[in-house]
Backbone as CSV, one residue per row, in Angstrom:
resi,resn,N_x,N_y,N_z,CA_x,CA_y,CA_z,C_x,C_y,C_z
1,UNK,37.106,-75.193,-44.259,37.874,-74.750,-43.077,38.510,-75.970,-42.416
2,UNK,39.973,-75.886,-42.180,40.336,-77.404,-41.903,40.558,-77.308,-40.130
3,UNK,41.409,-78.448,-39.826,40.637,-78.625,-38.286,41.131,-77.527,-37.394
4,UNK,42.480,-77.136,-37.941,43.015,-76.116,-37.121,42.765,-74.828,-37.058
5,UNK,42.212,-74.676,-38.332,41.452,-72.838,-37.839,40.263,-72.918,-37.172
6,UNK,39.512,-74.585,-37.257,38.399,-74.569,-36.377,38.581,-74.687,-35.011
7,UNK,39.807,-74.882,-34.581,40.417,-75.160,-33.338,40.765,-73.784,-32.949
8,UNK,41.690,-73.353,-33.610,41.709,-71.637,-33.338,40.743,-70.449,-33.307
9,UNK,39.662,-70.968,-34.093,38.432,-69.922,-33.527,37.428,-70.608,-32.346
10,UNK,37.653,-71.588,-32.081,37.374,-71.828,-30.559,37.836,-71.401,-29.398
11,UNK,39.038,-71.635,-29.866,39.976,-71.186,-28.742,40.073,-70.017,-27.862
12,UNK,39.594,-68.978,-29.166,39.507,-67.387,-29.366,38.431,-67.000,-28.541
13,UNK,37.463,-67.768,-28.747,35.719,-67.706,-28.789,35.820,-67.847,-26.971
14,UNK,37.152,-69.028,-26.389,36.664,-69.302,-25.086,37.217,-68.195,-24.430
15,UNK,38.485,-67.768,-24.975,39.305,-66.606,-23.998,38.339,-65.439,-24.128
16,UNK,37.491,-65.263,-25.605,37.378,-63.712,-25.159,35.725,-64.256,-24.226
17,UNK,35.468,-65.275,-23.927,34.459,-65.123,-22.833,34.627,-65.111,-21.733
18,UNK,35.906,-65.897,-21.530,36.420,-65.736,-20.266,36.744,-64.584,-19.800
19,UNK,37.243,-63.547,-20.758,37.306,-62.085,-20.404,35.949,-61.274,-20.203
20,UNK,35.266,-61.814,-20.916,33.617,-61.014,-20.295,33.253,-61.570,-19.413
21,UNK,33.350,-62.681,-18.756,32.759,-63.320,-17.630,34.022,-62.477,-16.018
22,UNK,35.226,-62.296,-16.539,36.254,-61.575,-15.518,35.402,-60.138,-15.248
23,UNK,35.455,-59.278,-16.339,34.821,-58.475,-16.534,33.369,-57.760,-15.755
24,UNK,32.830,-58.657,-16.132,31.872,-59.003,-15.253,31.488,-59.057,-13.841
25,UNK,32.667,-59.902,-13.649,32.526,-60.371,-12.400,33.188,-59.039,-11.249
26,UNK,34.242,-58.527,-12.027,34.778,-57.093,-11.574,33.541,-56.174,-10.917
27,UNK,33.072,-55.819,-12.131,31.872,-54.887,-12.165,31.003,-55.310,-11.278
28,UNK,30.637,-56.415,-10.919,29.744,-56.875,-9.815,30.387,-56.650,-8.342
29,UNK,31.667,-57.346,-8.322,32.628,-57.274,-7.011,32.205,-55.652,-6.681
30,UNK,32.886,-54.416,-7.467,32.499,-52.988,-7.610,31.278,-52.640,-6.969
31,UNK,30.784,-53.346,-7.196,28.945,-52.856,-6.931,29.033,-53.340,-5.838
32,UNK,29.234,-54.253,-5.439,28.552,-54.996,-4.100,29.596,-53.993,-3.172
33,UNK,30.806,-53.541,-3.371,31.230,-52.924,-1.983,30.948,-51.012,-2.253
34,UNK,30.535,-50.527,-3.686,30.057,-49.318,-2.963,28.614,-49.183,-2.965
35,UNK,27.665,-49.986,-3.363,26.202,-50.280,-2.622,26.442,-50.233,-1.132
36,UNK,27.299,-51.003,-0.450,27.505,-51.773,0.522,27.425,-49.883,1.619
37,UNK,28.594,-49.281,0.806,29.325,-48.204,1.158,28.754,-47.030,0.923
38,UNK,27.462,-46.696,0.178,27.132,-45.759,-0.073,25.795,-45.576,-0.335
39,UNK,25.126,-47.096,-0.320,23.931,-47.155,-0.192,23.613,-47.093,-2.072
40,UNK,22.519,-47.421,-2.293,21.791,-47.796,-3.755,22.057,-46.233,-4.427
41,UNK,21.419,-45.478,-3.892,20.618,-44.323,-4.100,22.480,-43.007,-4.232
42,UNK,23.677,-43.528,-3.985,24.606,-42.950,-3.595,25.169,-43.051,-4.822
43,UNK,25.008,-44.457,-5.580,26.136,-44.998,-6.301,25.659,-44.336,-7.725
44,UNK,26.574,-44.320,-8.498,26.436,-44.152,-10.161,26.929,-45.301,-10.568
45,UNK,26.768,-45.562,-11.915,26.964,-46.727,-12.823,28.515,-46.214,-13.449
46,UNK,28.811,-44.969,-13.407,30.654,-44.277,-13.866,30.851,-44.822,-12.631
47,UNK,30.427,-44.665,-11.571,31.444,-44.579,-10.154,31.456,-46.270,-9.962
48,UNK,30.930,-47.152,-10.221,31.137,-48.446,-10.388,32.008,-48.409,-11.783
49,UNK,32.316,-48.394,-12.895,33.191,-48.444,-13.568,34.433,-47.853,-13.254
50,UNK,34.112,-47.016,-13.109,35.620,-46.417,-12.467,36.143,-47.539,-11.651
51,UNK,35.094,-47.778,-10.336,36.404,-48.893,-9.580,36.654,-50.208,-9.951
52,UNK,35.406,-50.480,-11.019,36.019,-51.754,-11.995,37.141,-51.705,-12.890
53,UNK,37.346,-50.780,-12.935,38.448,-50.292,-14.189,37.826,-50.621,-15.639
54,UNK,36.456,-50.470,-15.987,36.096,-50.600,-16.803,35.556,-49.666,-17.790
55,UNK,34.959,-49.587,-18.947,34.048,-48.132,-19.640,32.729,-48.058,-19.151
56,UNK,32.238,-47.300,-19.056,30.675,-46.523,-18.620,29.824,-47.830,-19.621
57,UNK,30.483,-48.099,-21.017,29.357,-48.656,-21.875,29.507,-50.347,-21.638
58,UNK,30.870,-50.879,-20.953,30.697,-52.342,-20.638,29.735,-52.287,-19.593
59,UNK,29.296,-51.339,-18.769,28.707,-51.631,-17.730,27.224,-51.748,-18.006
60,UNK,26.997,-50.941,-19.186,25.600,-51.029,-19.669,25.180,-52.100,-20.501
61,UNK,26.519,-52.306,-21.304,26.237,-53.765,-21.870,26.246,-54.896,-20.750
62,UNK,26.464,-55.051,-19.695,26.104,-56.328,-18.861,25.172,-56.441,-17.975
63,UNK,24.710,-54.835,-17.556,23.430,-54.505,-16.913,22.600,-53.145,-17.790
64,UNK,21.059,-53.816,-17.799,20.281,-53.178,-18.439,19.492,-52.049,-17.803
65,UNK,19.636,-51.942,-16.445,19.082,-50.667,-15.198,20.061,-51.291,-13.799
66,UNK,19.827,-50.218,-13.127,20.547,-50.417,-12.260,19.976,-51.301,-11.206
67,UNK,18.717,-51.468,-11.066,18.071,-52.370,-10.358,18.663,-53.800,-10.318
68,UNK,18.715,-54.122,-12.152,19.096,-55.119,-12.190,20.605,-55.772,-11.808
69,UNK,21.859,-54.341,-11.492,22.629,-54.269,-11.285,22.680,-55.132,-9.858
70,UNK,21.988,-53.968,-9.091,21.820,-54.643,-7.456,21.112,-56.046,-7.342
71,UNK,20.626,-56.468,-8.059,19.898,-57.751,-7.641,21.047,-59.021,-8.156
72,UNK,21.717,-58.426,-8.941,23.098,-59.343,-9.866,23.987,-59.122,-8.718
73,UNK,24.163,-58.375,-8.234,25.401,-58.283,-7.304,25.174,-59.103,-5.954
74,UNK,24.205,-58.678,-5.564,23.620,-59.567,-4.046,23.515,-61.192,-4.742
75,UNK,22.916,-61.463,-5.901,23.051,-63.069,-6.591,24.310,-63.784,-6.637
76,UNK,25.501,-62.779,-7.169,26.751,-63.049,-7.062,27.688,-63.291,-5.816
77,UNK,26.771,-62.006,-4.461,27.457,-62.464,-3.795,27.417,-63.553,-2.798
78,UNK,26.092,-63.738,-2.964,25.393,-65.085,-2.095,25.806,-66.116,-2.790
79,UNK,26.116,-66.534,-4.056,26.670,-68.076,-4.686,28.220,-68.029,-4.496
80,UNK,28.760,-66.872,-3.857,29.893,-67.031,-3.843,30.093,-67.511,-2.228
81,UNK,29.359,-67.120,-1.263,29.230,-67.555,-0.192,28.398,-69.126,-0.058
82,UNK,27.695,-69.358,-0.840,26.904,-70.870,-0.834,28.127,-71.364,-1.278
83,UNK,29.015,-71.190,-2.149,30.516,-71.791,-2.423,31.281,-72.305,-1.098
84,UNK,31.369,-71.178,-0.762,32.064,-70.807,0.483,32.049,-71.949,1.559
85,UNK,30.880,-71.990,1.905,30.006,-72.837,2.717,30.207,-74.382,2.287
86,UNK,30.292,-74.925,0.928,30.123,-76.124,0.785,30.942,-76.579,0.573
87,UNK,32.392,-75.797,0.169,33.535,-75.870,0.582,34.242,-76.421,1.955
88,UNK,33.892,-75.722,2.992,34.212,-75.856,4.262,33.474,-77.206,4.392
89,UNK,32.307,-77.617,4.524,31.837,-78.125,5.146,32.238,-79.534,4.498
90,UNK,32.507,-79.933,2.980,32.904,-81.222,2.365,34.575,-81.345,3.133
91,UNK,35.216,-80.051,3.081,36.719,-80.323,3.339,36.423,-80.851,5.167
92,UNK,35.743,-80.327,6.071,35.743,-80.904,7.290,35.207,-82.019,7.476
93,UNK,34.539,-82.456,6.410,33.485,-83.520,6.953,31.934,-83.811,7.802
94,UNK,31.990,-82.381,7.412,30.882,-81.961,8.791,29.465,-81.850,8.354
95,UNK,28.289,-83.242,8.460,27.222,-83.987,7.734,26.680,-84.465,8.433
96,UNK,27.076,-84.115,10.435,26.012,-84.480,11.403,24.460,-83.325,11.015
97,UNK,23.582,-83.833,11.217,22.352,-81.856,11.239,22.868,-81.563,12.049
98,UNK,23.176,-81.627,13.733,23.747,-81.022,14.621,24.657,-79.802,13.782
99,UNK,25.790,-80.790,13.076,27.017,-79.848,12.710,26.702,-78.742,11.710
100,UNK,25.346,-79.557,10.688,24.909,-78.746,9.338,24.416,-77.411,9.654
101,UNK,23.357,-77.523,11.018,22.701,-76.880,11.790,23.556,-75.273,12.385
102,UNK,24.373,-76.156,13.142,25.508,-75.083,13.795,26.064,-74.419,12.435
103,UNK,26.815,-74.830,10.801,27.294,-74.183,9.652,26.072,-73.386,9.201
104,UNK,25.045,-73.537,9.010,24.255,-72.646,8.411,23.791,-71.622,9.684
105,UNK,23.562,-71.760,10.691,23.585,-70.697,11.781,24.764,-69.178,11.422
106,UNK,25.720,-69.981,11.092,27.069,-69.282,11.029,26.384,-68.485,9.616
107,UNK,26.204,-69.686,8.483,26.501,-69.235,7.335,25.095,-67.765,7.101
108,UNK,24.385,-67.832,8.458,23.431,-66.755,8.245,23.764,-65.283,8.988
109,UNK,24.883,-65.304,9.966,25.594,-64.509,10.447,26.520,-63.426,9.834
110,UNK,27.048,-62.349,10.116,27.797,-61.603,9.248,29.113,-61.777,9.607
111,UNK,29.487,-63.211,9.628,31.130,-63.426,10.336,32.749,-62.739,9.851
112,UNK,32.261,-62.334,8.344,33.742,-61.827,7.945,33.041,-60.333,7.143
113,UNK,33.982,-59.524,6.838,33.462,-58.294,6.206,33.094,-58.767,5.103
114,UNK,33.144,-59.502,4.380,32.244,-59.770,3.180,30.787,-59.971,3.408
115,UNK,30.872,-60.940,4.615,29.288,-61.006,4.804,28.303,-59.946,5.240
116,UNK,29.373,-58.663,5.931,28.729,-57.242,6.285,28.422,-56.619,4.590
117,UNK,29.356,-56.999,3.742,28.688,-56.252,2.431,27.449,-56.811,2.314
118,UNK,27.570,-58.018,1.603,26.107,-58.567,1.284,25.220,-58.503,2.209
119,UNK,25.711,-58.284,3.923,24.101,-57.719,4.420,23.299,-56.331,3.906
120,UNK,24.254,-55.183,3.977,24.388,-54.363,3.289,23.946,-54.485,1.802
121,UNK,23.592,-55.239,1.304,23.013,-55.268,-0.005,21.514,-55.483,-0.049
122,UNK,21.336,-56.751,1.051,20.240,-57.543,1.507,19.455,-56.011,2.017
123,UNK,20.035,-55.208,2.621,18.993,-54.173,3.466,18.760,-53.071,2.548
124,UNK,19.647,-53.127,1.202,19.049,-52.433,0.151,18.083,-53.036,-0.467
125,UNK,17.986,-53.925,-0.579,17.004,-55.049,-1.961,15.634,-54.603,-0.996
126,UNK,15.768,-55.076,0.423,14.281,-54.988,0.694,13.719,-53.557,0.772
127,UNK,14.559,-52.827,0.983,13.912,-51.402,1.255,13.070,-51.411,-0.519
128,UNK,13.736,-51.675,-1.379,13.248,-51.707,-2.619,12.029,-51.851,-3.502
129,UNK,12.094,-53.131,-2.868,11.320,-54.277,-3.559,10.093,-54.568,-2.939
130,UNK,9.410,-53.239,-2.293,7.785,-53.159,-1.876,7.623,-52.509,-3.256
131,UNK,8.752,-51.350,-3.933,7.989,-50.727,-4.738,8.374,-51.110,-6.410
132,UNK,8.817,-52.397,-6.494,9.595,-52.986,-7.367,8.817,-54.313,-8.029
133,UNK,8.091,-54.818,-8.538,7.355,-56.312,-8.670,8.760,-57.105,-9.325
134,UNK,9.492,-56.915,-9.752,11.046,-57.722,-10.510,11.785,-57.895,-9.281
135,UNK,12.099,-56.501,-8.430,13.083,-56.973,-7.174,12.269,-57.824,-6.026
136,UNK,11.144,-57.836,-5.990,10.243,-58.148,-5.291,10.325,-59.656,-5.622
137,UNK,10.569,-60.161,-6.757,10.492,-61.544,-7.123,12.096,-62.279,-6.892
138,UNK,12.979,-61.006,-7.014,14.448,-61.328,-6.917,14.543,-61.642,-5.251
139,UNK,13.734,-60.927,-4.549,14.154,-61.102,-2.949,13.847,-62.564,-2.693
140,UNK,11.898,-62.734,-3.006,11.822,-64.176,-2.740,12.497,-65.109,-3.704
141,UNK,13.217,-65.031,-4.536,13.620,-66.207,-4.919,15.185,-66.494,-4.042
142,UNK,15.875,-65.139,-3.501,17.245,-65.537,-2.642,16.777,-66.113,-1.373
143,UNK,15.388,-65.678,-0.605,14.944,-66.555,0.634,14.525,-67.480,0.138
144,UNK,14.305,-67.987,-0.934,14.217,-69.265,-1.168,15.384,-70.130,-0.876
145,UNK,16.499,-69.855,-1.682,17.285,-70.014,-1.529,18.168,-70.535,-0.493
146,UNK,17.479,-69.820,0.503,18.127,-69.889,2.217,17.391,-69.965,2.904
147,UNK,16.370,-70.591,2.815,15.324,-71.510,3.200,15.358,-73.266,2.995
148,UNK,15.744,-73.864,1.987,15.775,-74.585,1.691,16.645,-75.668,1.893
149,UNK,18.085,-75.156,1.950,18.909,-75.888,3.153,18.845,-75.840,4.788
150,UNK,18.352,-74.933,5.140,17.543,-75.151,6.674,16.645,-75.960,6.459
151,UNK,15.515,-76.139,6.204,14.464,-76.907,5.961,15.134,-78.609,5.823
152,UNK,15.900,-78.402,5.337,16.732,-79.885,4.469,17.566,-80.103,5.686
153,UNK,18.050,-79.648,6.414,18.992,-80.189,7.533,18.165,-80.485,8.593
154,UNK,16.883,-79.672,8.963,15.961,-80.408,9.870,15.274,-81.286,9.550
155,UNK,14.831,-81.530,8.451,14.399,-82.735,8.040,15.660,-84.171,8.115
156,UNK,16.729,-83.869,7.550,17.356,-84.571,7.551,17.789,-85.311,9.409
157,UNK,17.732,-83.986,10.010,17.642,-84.406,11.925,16.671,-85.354,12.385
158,UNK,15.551,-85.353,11.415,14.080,-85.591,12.057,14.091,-87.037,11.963
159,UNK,14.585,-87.312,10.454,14.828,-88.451,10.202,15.607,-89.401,10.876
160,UNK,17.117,-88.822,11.327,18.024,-89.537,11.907,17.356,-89.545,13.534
161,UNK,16.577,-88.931,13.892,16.656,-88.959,15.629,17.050,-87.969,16.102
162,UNK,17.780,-87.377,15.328,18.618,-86.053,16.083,18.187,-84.766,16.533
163,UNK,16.605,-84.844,15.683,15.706,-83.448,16.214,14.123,-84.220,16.421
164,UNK,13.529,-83.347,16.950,11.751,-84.061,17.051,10.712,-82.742,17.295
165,UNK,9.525,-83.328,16.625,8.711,-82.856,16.960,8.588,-81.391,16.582
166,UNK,8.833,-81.303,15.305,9.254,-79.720,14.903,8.867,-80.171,12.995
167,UNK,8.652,-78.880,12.966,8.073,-78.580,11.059,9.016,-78.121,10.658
168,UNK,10.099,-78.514,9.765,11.231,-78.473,9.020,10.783,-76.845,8.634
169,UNK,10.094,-76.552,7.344,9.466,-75.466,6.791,9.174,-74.475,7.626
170,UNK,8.776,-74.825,9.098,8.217,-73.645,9.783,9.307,-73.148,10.641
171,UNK,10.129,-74.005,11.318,11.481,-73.952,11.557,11.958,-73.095,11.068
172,UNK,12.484,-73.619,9.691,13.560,-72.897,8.864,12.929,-71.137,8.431
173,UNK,11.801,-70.956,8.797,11.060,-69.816,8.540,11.285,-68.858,9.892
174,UNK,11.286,-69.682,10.921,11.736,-68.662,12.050,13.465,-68.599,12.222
175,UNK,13.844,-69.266,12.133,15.944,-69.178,11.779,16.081,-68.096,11.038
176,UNK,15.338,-67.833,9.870,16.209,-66.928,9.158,15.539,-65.863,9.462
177,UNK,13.967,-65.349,9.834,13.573,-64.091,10.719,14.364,-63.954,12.130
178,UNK,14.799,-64.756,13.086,16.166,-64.766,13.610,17.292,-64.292,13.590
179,UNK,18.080,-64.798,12.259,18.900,-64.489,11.784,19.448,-63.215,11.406
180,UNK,18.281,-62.490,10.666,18.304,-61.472,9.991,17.908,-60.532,10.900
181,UNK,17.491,-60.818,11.862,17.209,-59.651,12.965,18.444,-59.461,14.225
182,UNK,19.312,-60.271,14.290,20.563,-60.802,14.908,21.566,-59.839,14.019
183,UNK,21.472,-60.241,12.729,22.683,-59.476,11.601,22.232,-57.912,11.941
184,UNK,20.711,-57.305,11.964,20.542,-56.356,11.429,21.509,-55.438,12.759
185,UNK,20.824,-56.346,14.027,21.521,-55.233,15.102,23.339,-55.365,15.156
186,UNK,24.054,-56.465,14.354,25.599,-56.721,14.694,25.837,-55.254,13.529
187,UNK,24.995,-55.294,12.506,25.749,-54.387,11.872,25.116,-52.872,11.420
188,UNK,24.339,-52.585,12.565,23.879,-51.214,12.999,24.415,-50.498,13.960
189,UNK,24.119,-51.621,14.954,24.848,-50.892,16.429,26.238,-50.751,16.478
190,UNK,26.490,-49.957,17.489,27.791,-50.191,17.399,28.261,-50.347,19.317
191,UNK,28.838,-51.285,19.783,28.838,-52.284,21.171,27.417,-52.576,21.350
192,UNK,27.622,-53.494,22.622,26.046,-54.256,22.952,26.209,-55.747,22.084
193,UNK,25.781,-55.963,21.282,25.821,-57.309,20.695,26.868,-57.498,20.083
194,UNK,27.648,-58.441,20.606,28.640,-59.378,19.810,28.224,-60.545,18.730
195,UNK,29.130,-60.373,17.706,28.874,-62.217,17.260,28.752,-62.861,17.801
196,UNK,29.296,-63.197,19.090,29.276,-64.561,19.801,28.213,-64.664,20.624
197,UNK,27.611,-63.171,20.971,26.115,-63.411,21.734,25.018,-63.691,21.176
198,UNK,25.361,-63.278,19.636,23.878,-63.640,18.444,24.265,-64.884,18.066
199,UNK,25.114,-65.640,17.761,25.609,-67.351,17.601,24.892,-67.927,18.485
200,UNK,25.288,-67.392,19.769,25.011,-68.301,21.352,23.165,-67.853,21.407
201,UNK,22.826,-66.924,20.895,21.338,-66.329,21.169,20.554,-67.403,19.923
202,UNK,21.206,-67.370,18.893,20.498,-68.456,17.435,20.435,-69.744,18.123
203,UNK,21.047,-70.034,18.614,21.817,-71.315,18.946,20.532,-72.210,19.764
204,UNK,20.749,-70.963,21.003,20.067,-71.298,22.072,18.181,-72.127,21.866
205,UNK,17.944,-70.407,20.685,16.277,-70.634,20.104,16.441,-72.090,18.993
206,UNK,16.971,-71.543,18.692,16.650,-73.056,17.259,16.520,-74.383,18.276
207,UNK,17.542,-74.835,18.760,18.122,-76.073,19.195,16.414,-76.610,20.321
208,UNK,15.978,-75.511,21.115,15.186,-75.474,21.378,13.772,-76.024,20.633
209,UNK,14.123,-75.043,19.603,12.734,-74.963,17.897,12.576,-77.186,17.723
210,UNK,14.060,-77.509,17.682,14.140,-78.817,16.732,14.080,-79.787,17.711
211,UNK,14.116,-79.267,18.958,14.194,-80.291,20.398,15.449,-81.077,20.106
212,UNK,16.889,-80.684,20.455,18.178,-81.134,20.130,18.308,-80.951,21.541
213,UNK,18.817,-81.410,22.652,18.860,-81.516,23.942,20.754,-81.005,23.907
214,UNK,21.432,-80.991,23.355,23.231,-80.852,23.458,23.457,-79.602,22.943
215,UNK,24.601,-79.054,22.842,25.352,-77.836,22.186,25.394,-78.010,20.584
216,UNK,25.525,-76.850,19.913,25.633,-77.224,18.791,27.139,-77.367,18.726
217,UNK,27.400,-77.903,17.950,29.203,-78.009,17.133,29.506,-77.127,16.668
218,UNK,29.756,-75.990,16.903,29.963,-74.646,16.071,31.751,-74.611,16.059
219,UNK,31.830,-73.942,14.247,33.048,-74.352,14.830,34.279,-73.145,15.430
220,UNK,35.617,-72.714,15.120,35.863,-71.547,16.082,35.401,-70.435,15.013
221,UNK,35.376,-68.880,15.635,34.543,-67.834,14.777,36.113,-67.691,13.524
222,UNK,35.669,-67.477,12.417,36.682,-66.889,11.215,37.621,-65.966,11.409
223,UNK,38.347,-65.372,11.126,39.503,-64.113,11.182,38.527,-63.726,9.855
224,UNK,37.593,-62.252,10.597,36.862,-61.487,9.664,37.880,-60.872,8.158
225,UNK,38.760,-61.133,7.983,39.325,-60.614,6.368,39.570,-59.334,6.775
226,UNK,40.513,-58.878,5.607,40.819,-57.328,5.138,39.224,-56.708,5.333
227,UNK,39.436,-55.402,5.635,38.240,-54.645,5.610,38.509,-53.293,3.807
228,UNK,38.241,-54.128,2.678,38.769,-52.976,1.204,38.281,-51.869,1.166
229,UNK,37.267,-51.793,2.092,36.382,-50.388,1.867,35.718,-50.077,3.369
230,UNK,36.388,-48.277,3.308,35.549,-48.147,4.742,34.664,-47.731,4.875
231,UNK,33.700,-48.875,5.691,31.734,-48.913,5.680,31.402,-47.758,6.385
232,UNK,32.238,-46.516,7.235,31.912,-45.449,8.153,32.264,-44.135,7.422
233,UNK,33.281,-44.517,5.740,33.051,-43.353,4.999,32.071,-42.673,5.028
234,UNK,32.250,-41.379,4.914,30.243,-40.654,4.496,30.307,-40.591,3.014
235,UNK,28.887,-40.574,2.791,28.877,-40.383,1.189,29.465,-39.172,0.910
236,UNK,29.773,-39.795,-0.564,30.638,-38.383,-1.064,29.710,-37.502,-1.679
237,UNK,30.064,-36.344,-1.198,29.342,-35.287,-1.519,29.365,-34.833,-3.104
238,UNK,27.966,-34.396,-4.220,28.472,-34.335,-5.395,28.323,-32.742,-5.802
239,UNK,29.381,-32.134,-6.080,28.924,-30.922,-6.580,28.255,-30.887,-7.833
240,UNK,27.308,-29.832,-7.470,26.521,-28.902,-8.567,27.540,-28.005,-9.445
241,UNK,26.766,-27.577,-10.631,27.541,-26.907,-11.206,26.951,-25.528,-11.214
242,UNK,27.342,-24.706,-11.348,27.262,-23.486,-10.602,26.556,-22.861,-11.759
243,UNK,25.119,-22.004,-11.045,24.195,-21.223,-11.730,24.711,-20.144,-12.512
244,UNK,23.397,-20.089,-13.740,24.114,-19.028,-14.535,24.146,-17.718,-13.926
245,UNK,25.011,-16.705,-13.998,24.221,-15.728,-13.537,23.089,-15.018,-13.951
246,UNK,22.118,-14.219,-13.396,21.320,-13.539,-13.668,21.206,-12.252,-13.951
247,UNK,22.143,-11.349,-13.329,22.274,-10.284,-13.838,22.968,-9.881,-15.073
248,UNK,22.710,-8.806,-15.399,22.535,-7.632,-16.520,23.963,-8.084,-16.900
């Protein structure tokens, strides 16, 4: 085989992965906004293909139950937001803990409708995963996850001077029970809590938690995005198919 057909079945080999990895990534996008929209228990694995534009059987070839579906989708959508995040924060420059402090506050908030999906995912996984030992391992390994850069920015404070007298680990353990109790009421209720009163309410406790005596640096709130799907749809109703009759 000389160099150029070995070059051409590479070539082949990368596009058609790149098309299963698009693919993919479709089918996940799909999931995460009608989970989001219809709850776990609402969705079908057709009704996610359908809005992937994909077949019933790619979807089975990339997920093996649907469990594993939801735990891929909330994975996907949290590294796309840890993206998100480390993005902003290299392009601003922003590597005070003060500032790291104030970005991950945010980055635990539901600031744009994307982050209302993936809460919305997050409040599916746990309802789950008491009766799940796989989702159960999938939950703690994403609070791991988001644990670990809190922990790392107060430590990193502790070091510089900038915080005192506080347990990085135990800290970062009350921020995100915080956090998540802040998100749960922004995106249940409806008036009463603003973003800017659960920012200013995180803000207030932590800064307190790390003994930071100043404001945090927060920076202005996002323009929440297009809203693609509406979260106040009701589920869609599925018809039955109609009994045989019984009489004669």
């Amino acid at each position: 085989m000389d160099d150029e057909t070995v070059g051409a079945g590479a070539a082949a080999g990368e596009e058609t992965g790149t098309r299963t990895r698009g693919a993919r990534d479709g089918i996940l996008q799909a999931a995460v906004e009608l989970i989001a929209r219809d709850g776990f228990d609402g969705v079908r694995l057709a009704d996610i293909a359908r809005r992937a534009g994909v077949s019933n059987a790619l979807v089975h070839y990339h997920f093996d139950s649907r469990e594993r579906l939801l735990t891929d989708a909330l994975a996907y959508s949290l590294t796309r937001e840890e993206a998100r995040l480390q993005r902003r924060s290299r392009h601003s420059h922003r590597d005070r803990p003060a500032e790291r402090l104030a970005d991950l506050i945010d980055f635990g908030l539901p600031l744009t409708h994307d982050d209302v999906l993936e809460c919305r995912l997050w409040a599916e996984l746990k309802i789950r995963s008491a009766g799940s030992a796989e989702m159960s391992g999938r939950l703690a390994e994403f609070r791991k996850r988001l644990l670990e850069p809190l922990a790392a920015v107060i430590d990193a404070g502790l070091r510089g001077g900038d915080f005192s007298d506080c347990d990085p680990a135990e800290v970062a353990t009350i921020a995100m029970a915080l956090l998540e109790g802040l998100t749960h009421r922004l995106i249940t209720e409806t008036g009463g809590l603003t973003l800017a009163d659960a920012r200013r309410l995180a803000a207030r406790q932590l800064t307190l938690a790390v003994g930071y005596s100043g404001d945090l640096p927060f920076r202005p709130l996002p323009d929440p995005g297009p809203r693609r799907i509406d979260l106040q749809a009701p589920h869609p109703r599925r018809r039955r198919a109609p009994r045989p009759s019984t009489r004669p």
